[in-house]
N, C-alpha and C positions, 0 to 999 in steps of 0.2 A: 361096234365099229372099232376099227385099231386101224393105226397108221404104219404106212412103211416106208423109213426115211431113208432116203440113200443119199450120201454126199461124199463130191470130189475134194476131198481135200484142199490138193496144191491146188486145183481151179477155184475154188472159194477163197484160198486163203492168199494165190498169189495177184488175183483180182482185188481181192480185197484192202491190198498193201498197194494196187493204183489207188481205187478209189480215197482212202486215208491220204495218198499222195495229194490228190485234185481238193479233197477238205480241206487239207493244212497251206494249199495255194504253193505248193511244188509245183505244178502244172497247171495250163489255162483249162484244163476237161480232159477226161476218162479218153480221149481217143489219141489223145498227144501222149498222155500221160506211157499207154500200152506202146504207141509207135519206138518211143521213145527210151520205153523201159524205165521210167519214172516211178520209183515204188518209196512206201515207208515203212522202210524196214523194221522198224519201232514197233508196228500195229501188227497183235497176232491176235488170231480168234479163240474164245472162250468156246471151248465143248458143249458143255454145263449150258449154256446160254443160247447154243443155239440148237441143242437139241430141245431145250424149252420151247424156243420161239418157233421151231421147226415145227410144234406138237410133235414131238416124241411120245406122248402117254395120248392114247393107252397106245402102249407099241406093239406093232405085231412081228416087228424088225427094226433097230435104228443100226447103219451099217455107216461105215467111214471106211475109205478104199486111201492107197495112195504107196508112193514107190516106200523100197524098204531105208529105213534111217539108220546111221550110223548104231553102233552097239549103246555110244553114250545116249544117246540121245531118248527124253522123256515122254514125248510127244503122244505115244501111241499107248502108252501106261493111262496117262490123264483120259485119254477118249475112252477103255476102257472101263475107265473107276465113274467118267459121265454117263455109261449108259451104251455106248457105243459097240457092237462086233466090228471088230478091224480085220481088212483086208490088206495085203501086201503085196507086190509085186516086185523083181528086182532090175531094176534098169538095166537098160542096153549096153554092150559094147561103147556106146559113143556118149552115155552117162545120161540118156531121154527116158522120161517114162512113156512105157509101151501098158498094154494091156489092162490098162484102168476101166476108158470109157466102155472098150470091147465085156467086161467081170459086170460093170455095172446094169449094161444094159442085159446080161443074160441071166442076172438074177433077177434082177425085176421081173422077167419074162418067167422065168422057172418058179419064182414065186407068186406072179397071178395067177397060173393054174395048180400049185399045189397046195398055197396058205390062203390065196385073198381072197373074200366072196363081194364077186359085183355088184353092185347098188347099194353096197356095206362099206368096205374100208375104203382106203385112201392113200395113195402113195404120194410124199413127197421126194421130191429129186434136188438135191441142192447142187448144180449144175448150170451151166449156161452156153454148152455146146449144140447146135444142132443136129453133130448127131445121132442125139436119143428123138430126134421126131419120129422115124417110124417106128419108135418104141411106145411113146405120147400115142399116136394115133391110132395103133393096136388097142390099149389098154381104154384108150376115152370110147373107142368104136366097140369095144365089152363092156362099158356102162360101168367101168371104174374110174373114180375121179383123179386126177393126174394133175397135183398142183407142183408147179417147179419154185424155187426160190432163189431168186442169185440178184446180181448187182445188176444196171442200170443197163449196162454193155452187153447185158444175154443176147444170145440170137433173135433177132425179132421174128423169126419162123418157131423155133420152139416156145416163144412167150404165146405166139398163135393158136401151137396146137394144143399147148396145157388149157385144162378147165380152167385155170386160175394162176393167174402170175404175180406173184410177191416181190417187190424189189427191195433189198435189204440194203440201200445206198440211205435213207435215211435213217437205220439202225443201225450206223455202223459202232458208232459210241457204244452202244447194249452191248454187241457183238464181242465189241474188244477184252480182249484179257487186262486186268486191271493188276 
């Protein structure tokens, strides 16, 4: 059995800086906190920690996607020294990232029929957009297990379609970079 982890970055990690928000009583909950743009910017995520709690091992892929970052910047070193392939894309004209969810959903796809064997491994998604549903519902309706992981706020259609929904709003603490 191996796992295949895929995770959005800035959507784990700029969800993840509400959710710290709403902990530390910056905001009254996760929905004001996002309306609002309420974040703490303090709390960044540990690699290492979450390709653990991801199960990253035994990997049969752990990938991390996300726009490209300044020259200084160290971010994408550390994911790779945790374990991590990095994917990069370069922002738009107007400074958005384009082309993440479209990379992620087409490897998962390209790699359940070229690496996964169904009723075997297991893809995780650390994600909480819906949408990767028709991607979830492909992969569970090939008898591959499709666990998602994300915060509290995930799409409640894609917590529906995954085999299994993780919400990392009580690990935010583990999660944190110390």
């Amino acid at each position: 059995m191996a796992n295949f982890l895929y995770v959005d970055n800035s959507n784990v990690w700029i969800e993840g800086m509400h959710v710290s928000a709403v902990q530390k009583g910056k905001a009254p909950d996760i929905w004001s906190a996002m309306e609002h743009k309420i974040v703490d910017y303090g709390w960044k995520i540990d690699f290492g920690r979450l390709y653990e709690f991801a199960g990253g091992e035994p990997a049969g892929r752990a990938n991390l996607y996300g726009s490209r970052p300044p020259a200084n910047d160290s971010l994408w070193l550390v994911a790779k020294s945790k374990g991590f392939e990095v994917t990069v894309h370069d922002r738009n004209a107007s400074n958005r990232e384009k082309k993440i969810d479209t990379t992620i959903a087409r490897d998962i796809m390209k790699d359940s029929y070229e690496r996964m064997k169904p009723g075997v491994d297991i893809v995780t998604l650390v994600a909480g957009d819906s949408d990767y549903v028709p991607v979830v519902e492909a992969l569970v309706e090939r008898k591959i297990q499709f666990d998602v992981l994300f915060w509290s706020n995930a799409s409640g259609e894609l917590k529906r379609a995954a085999s299994k929904f993780i919400e990392l709003d009580p690990h935010l603490d583990y999660l944190a970079l110390k």
